[in-house]
C-alpha positions as CSV (number, residue, x, y, z in Angstrom):
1,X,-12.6,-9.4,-17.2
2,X,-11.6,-12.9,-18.3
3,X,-10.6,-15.7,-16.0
4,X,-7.1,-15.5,-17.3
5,X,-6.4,-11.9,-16.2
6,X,-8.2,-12.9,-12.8
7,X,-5.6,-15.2,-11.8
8,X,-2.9,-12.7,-12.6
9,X,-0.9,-10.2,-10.6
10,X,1.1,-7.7,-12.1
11,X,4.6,-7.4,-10.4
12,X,7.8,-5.2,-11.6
13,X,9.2,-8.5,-13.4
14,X,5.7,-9.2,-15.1
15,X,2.7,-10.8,-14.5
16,X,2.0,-13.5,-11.8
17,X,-0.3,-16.1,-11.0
18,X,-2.6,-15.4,-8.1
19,X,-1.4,-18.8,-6.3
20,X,2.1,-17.3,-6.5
21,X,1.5,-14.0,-4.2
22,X,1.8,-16.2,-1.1
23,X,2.8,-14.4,2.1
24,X,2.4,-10.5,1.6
25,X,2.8,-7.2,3.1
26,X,0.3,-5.3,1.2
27,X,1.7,-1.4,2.1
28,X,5.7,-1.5,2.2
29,X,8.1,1.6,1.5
30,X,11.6,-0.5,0.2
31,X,13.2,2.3,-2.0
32,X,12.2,5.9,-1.2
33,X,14.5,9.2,-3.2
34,X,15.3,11.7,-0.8
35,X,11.9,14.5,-1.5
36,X,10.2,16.4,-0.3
37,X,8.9,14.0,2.1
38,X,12.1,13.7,3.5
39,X,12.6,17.4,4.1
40,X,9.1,16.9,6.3
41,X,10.8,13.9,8.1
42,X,14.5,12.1,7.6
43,X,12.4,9.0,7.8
44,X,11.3,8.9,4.5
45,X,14.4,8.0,2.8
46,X,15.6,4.9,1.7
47,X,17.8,4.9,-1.0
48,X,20.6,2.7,-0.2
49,X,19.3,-0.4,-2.9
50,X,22.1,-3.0,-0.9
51,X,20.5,-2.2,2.1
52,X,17.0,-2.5,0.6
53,X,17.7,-6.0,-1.1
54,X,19.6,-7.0,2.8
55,X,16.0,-6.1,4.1
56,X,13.8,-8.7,1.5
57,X,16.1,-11.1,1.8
58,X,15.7,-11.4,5.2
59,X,11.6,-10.7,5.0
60,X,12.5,-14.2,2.4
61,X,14.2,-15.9,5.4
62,X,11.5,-15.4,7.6
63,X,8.6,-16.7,5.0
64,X,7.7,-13.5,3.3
65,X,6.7,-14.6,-0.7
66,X,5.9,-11.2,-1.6
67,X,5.5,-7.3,-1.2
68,X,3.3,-4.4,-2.3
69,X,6.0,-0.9,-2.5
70,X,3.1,1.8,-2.0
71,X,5.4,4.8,-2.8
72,X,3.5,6.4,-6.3
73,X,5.1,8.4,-8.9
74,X,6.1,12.1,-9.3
75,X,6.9,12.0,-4.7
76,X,10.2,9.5,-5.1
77,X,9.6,6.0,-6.6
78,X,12.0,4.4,-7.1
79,X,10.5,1.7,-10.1
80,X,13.9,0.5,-11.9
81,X,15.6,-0.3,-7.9
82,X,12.2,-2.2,-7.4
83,X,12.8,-4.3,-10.3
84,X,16.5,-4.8,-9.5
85,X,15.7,-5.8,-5.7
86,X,12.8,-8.4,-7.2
87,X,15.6,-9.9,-9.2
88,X,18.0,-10.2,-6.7
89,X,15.9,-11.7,-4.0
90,X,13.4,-13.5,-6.2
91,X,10.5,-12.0,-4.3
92,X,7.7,-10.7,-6.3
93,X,7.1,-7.2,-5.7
94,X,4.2,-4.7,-6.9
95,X,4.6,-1.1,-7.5
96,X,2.1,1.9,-6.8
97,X,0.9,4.5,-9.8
98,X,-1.8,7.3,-8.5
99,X,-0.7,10.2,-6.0
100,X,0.0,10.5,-2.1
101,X,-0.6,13.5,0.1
102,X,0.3,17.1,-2.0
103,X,2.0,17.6,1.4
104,X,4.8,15.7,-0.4
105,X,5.1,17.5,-3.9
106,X,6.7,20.5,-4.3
107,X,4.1,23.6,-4.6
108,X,4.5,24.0,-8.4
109,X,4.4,19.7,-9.3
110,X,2.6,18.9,-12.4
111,X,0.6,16.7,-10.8
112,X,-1.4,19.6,-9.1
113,X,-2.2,21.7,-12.1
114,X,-3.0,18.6,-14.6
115,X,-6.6,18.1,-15.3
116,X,-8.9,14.9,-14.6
117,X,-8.2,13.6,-18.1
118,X,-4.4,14.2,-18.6
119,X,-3.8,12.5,-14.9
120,X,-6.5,9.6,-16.0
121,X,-4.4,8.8,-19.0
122,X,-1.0,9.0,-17.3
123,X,-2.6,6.1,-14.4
124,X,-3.8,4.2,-17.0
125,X,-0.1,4.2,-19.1
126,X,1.6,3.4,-15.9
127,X,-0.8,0.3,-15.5
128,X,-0.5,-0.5,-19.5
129,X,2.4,0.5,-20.4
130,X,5.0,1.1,-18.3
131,X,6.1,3.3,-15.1
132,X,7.7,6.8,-15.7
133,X,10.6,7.6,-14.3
134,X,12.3,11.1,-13.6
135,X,8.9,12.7,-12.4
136,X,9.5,13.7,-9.0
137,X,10.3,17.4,-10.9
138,X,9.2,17.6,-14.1
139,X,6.3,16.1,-16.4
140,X,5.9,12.7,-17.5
141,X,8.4,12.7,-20.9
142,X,10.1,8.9,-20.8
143,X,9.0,5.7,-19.7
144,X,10.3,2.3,-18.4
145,X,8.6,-1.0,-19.6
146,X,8.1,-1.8,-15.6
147,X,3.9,-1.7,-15.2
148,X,2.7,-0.3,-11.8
149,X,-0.2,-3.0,-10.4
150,X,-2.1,-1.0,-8.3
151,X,-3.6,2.2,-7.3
152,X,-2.5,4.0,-4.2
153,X,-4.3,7.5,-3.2
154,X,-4.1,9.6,-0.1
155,X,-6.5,11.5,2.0
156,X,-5.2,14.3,3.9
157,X,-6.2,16.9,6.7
158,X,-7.7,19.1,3.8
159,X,-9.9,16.6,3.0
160,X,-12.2,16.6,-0.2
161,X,-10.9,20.1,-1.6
162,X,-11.7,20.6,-5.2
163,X,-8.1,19.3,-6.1
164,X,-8.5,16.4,-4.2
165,X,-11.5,15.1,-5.6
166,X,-9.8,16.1,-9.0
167,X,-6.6,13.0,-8.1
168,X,-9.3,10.7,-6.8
169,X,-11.2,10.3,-9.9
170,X,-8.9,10.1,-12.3
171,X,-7.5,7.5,-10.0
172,X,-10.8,5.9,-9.6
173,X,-11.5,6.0,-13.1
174,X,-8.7,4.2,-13.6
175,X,-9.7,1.7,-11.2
176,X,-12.9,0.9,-12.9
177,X,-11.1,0.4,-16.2
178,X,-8.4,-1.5,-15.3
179,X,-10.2,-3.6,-12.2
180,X,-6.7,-3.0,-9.9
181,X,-6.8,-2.4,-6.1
182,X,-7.2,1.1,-4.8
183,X,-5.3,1.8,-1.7
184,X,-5.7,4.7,0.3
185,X,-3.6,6.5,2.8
186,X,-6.2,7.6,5.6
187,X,-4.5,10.4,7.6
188,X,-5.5,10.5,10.9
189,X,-8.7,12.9,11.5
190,X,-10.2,13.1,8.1
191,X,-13.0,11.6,6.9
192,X,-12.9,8.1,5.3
193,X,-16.8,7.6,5.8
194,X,-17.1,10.4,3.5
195,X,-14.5,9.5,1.3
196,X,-15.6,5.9,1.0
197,X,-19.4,7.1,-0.2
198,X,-17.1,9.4,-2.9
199,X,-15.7,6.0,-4.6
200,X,-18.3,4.4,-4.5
201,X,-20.3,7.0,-6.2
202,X,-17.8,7.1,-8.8
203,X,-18.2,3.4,-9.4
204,X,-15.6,2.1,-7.6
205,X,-16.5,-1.7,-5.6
206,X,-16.0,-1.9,-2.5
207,X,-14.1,-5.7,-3.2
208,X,-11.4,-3.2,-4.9
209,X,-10.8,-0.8,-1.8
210,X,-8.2,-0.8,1.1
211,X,-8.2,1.8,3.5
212,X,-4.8,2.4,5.5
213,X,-3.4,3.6,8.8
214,X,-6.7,3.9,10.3
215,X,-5.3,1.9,13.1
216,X,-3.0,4.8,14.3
217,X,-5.2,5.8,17.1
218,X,-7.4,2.6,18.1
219,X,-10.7,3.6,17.1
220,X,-14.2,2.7,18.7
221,X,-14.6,-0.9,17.3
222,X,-17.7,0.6,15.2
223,X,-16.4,3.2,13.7
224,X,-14.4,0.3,11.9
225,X,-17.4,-2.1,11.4
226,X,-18.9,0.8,9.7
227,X,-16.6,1.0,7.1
228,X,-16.2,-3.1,6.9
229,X,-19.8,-3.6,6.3
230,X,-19.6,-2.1,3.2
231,X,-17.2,-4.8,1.6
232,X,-14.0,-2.8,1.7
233,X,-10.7,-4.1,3.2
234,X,-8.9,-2.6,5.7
235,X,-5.2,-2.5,6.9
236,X,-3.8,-3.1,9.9
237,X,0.1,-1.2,9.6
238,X,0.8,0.3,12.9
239,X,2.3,-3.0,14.1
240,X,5.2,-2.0,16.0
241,X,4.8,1.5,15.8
242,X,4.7,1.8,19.5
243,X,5.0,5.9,19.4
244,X,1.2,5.2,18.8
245,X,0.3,2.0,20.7
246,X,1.6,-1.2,21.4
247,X,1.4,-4.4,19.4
248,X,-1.3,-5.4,22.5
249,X,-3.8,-2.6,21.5
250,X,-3.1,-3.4,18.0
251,X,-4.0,-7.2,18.2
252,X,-7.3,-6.9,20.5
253,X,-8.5,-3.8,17.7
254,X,-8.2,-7.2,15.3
255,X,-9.0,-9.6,17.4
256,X,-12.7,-7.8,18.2
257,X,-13.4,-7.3,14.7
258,X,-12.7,-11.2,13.6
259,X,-14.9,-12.1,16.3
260,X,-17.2,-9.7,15.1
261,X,-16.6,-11.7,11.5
262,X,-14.5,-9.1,9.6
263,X,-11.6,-11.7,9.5
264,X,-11.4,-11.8,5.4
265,X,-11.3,-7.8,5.4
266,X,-8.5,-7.3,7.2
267,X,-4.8,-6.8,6.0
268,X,-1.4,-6.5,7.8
269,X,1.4,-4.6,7.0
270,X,4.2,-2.2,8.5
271,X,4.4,0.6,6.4
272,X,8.2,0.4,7.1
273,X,10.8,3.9,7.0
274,X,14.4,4.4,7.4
275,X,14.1,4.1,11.1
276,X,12.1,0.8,11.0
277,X,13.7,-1.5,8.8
278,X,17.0,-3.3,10.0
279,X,19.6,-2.9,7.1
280,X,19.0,0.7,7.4
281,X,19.1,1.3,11.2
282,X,19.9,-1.9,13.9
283,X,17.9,-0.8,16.3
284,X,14.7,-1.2,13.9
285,X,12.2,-3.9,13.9
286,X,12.5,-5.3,10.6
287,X,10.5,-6.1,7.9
288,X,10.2,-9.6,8.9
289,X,8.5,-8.0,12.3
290,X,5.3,-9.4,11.9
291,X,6.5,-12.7,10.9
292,X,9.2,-13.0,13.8
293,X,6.8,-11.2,16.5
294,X,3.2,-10.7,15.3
295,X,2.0,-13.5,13.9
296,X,3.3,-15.5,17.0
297,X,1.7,-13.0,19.1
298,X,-1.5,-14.0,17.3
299,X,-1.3,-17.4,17.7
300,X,-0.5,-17.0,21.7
301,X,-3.8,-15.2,21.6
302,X,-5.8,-17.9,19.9
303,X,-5.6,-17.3,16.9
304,X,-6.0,-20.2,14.5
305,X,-3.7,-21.4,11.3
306,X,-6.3,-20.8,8.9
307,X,-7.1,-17.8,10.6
308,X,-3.5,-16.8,10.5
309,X,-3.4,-17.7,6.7
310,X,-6.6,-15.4,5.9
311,X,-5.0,-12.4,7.3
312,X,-1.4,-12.5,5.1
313,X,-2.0,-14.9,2.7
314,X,-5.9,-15.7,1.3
315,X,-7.1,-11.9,2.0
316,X,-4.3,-10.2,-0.3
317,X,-4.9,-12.8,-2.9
318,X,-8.5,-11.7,-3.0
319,X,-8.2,-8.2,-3.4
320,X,-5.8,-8.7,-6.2
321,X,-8.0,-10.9,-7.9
């Protein structure tokens, strides 16, 4: 790839410089249709777009530059709301093509019965092209000029099924073609030891990978350093999720493994819902919760400037580019 595609970003507006990503949650949810997901829990339904552009404004206030929106097509993106809230707040944001866990299709979506080739070249037009839109219940027909810049894929309790490993090469494909980031939603149990030899079987580099969620239940510190030793990122998003932990367990899980010198592999987000982000409901923490509370936490802890700036500012720049 030449160094001028290195150094840019592809966001709902267009293309960015790397420089200009800044301060970024890499696995945000800011518009969310009402789906099947939200059958499965209220949560998972944000489609108020005032609200939404209420919530980035004030992630702005508090020193956010940027977002990643991790919802893919065909389960509820919203693309042409993304491109109206990066207008209206002037915060770059990037949008998600690939698939997320069948749990959240509907049991006859075209997305199940496609083959490896027809999903491969609908990726790679959402990367090239444009985003589709109106695919949450029919097949791909009309398209918006708004490009997806990277490539989000879920893992679920099945596991590897046939149809699984069907989604995640014709996402990985597209990976390797295009040289975007491949996030994955890791469910909690399933395999991502296994699943991370799968990618990188089909070519995928490590450099290009970020695994999700894995924080949900604290894991022994190795079971991480396993994964981190093979050069992929990973993401730290149950911040303030305290139905799982508090934000204490969460910052020892991060602070052992930048001891351990894993520091420029790891990522922070929220993975914000409904019930999380203020504009939506009060009570919530807010997307700017790891700016207003985290990172302060960090620095209580002892953790450094440039330390600080590795984790939301240097390590999202390098998996982008």
């Amino acid at each position: 790839m030449d160094e001028s595609r290195m150094k840019k970003i592809m966001c709902v507006t267009g293309p960015i410089d790397f420089n200009e990503l800044g301060y970024c949650q890499c696995h945000e949810h800011i518009m969310l249709r009402e789906g099947v997901s939200c059958q499965l829990n209220p949560a998972l339904c944000m489609d108020d777009i005032n609200k939404s552009i209420n919530e980035v404004i004030r992630y702005r206030s508090a020193g956010g530059h940027s977002l990643v929106d991790a919802q893919p097509g065909g389960c509820g993106r919203m693309e042409k709301d993304l491109l109206e809230i990066s207008r209206n707040t002037n915060i770059p944001i990037i949008a998600s093509t690939g698939f997320h866990k069948l749990s959240f299709y509907p049991h006859n979506h075209w997305i199940r019965n496609w083959d490896e080739a027809s999903l491969l070249d609908f990726f790679l037009y959402e990367i090239n092209k444009g985003m589709y839109k109106d695919i949450d219940h029919g097949p791909p027909k009309s398209s918006t000029c708004i490009k997806a810049g990277i490539i989000k894929a879920a893992l679920d309790l099945e596991g590897l099924t046939p149809l699984y490993k069907k989604l995640f090469t014709a996402a990985a494909k597209a990976a390797c073609k295009t040289d975007l980031p491949f996030m994955v939603h890791i469910e909690q149990g399933t395999d991502a030891q296994s699943l991370l030899y799968f990618l990188l079987e089909l070519g995928l580099h490590p450099s290009r990978i970020l695994f999700c969620h894995m924080d949900r239940t604290i894991l022994p510190p190795d079971r991480y350093i396993h994964l981190l030793r093979e050069g992929i990122y990973l993401e730290f998003d149950t911040i303030g999720r305290f139905k799982y932990h508090d934000d204490l367990a969460e910052l020892k899980c991060i602070q052992h493994l930048a001891d351990a010198g894993y520091i420029g592999r790891l990522l922070l987000s929220l993975d914000t819902t409904k019930t999380r982000m203020k504009s939506y409901t009060p009570d919530g923490i807010g997307l700017d919760y790891i700016l207003r509370v985290f990172l302060p936490l960090l620095k209580t802890s002892g953790f450094t400037e440039e330390e600080l700036q590795q984790l939301t500012i240097e390590n999202c720049k390098n998996i982008f580019t």
